[in-house]
Every structure is written in C-alpha cells, then in structure tokens.
C-alpha positions in Angstrom: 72.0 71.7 107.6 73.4 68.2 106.6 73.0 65.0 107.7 75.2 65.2 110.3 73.2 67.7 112.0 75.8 70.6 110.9 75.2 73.9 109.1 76.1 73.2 105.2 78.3 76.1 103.8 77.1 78.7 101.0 80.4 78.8 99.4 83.7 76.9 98.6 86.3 79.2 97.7 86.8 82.3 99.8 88.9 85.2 98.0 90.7 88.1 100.5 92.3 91.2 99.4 95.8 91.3 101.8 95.9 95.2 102.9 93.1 96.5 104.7 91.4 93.3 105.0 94.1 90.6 106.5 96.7 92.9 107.1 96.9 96.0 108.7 100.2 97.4 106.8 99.3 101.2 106.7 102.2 102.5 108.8 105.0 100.5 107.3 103.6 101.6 103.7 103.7 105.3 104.7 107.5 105.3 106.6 108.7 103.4 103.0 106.8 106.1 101.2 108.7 108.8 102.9 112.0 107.5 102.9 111.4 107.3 99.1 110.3 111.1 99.2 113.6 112.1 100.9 115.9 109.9 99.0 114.1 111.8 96.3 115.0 115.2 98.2 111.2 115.4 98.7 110.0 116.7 102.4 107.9 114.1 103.9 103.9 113.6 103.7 101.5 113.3 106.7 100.9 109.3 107.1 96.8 109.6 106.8 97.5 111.4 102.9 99.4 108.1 102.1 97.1 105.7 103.8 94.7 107.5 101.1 97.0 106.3 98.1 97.5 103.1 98.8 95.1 100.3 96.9 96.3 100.1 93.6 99.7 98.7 93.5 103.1 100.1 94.4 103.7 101.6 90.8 100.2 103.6 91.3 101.2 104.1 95.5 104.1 105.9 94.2 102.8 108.0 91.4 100.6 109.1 93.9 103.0 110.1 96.6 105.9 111.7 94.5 103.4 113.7 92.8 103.4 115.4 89.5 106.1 116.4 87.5 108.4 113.0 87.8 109.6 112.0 84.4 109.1 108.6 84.4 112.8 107.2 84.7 112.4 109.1 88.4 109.0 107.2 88.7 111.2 103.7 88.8 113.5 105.1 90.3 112.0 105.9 93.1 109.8 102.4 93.2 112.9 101.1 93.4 114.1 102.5 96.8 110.5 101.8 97.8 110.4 98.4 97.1 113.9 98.0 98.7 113.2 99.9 101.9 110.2 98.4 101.8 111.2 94.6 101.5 113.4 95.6 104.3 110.6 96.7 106.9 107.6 95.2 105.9 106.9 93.4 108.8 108.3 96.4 111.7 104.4 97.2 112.2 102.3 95.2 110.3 99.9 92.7 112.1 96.9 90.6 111.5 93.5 92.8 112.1 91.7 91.6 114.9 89.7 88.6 114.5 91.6 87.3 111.4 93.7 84.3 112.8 90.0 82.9 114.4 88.2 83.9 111.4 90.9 81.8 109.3 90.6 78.9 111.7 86.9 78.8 111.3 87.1 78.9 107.4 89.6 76.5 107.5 87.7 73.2 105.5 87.2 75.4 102.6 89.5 77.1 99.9 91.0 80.4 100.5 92.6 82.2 98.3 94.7 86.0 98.7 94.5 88.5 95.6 95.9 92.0 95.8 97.3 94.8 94.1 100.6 94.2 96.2 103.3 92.6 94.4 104.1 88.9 94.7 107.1 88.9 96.5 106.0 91.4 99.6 103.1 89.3 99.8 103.9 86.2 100.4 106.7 87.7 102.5 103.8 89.0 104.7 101.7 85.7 104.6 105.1 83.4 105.7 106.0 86.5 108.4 102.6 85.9 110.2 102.4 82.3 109.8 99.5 81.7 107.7 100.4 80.9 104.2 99.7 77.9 104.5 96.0 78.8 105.0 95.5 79.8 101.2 95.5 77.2 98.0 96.2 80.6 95.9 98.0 84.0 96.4 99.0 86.1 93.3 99.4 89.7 93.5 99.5 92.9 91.2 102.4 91.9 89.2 101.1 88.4 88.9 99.1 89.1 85.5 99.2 91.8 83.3 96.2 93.5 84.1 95.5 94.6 88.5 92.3 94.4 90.0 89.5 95.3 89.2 90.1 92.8 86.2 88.5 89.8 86.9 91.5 87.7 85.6 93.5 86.8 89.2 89.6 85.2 89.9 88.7 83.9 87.0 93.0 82.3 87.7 91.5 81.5 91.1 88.3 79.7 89.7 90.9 77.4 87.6 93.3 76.1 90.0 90.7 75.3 93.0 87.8 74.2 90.4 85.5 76.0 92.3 82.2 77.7 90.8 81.4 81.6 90.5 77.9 80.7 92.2 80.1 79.3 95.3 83.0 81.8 95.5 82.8 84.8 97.9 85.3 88.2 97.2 86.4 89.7 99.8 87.9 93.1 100.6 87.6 96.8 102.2 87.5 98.8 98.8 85.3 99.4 95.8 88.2 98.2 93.8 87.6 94.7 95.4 83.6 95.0 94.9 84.0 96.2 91.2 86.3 92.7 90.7 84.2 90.3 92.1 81.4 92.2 90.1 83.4 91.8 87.0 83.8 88.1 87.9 80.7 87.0 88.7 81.3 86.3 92.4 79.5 87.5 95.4 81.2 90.1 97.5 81.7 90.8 100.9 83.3 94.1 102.3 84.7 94.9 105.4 84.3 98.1 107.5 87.4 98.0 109.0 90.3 98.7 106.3 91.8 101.3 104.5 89.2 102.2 102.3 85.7 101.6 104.1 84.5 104.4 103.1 84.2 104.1 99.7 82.0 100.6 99.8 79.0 102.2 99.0 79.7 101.9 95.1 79.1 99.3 93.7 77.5 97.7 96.9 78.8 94.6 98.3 76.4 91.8 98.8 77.2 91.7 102.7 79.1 94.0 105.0 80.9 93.0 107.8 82.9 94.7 110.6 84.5 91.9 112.1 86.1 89.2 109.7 85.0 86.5 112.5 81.5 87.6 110.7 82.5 85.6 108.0 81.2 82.2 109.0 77.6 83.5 109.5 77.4 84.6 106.3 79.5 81.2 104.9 77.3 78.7 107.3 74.1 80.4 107.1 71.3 77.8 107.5 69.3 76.9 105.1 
C-alpha cells in the first residue's frame, strides 16, 4: 500500500492472448473453417472438433481442419478462402468474455499489451470492432515475427517498446501454449479457466488461475 493509502500494483505490463481469453471467436472460426472445407468440396466438421484446432495460427487451424493428404499449394489455397471469408465475418458472433470490458477498466493505469497466434490484420480488426484498441500500448500477432508463440520473441518485443521489466510483466492466456511463452520469457503467468483450451493448463502450471478475468486486479493489487 502507498502513501496515498492505495494498494501498490505487483506488475506494470499486462500481456493477453486475444482468443479464448479477450475474445470469444470460436463460432465465427468454425463457420470460416467449413466454408473453406466446402469450397474445397470437403463435407463439413462438427464445430466442437474445430474449436479443438484452433490456438496455433490460421496456417496450423487449417492444416488441422483439411486434414491429411493436401499438397501444400491446396494448403494456401484454402487459407486463402479462410482468411477471406473470414475477414468478412469476423465479427457476426464474436464478443468480449464476460467481465473483460470491467476487467480492462480496472487495469487501465498500467500497460497492456495483446499477443496471439492470430494474424495481424484480423486482430486488430477485432480489437477496433469492440472498441478497445485503444486499451493496449502493443498488439502483434502470429505473422508479426517469424517465429509464433511459444517463442518468447513477441514478449521479449513487448519488454522493449513499454520498458517494462520480466520481474513486473504478467502473461496471460487460456492455453499451455501461452504458459510455455511466458515460461520461455521469464514472465509470470496467469491462466484462465474460461477459454478454448482450459483444459490443458495443467502443464506447465500457471503461476495463478483465474475464472473470471475481473480476478485480475486481485492478483495485480494484492497488498503487500
């Protein structure tokens, strides 16, 4: 607690994956995966297989869905009816999780930040769509660097353009893939229980675990 007679906060730069932790995209994913699959003369998947793929990028998302045997011009060429359906309809569906818009406002004196596995583009599409880009100092996405997440580079990016510290920067996210990056950068980690891929946050552990992202400022403004 500070002078002032106000909780002091733990860390300065908060990090969020976008979907399954900000964003609840899952159905607008799965209807662009499957109009990909017919355009491809593919019959259509059940929407909770997709949900399943989706984590690692749109490239990997459609790998995934079109399944084997795809030489690999087909592979672009079906990311690229994906990415155009899906630039078309990205926002038909897609909302804020409960509790984010607050948990934003409370969070709002220090840096945020957005790194996914989602291209650039879509995302900031998203973040501009739902009115709160202008609540993150950084958002970079899977085609922002040349390696995805888990490589620590979109944080140890993050780290340069805010100054912040590794011992005051918090990761969060609803996958192992966004566990294993803060791990690989140094950072504390914070999952949520909520997402698309809660169930596999039990390795590596996160440092906290959450099921509300209104949660957040405990953990942030924990007394001392």
């Amino acid at each position: 607690m500070n002078s002032n007679g106000r909780l002091s906060a733990k860390y300065d730069l908060i990090i969020f994956d976008l979907d399954g932790t900000l964003i609840d995209s899952k159905l607008d994913l799965a209807n662009s995966v499957n109009f990909t699959r017919q355009q491809m003369r593919l019959p259509v998947l059940e929407h909770r297989l997709i949900f399943s793929y989706i984590g690692d990028g749109a490239t990997m998302l459609i790998r995934r869905a079109m399944g084997e045997g795809l030489g690999e011009s087909e592979v672009q060429q079906a990311l690229e009816f994906f990415l155009n359906h899906y630039r078309e309809h990205l926002l038909d569906t897609t909302n804020l999780y409960p509790g984010v818009a607050e948990a934003l406002d409370e969070l709002r004196s220090l840096k945020l930040a957005v790194l996914t596995n989602k291209p650039l583009r879509p995302t900031q599409a998203i973040l501009q769509g739902l009115k709160i880009h202008d609540r993150f100092a950084a958002v970079y996405g899977g085609n922002s660097f040349d390696q995805k997440k888990p490589h620590p580079v979109g944080i140890e990016r993050i780290l340069g353009d805010t100054a912040a510290t590794r011992e005051r920067t918090l990761m969060v996210g609803d996958s192992y893939i966004d566990i294993q990056t803060g791990r690989n950068a140094a950072v504390a980690t914070c999952g949520v229980t909520y997402g698309f891929a809660c169930d596999t946050l039990h390795e590596p552990k996160p440092d906290f675990l959450i099921d509300d992202l209104r949660e957040l400022s405990r953990i942030v403004y924990a007394s001392e």
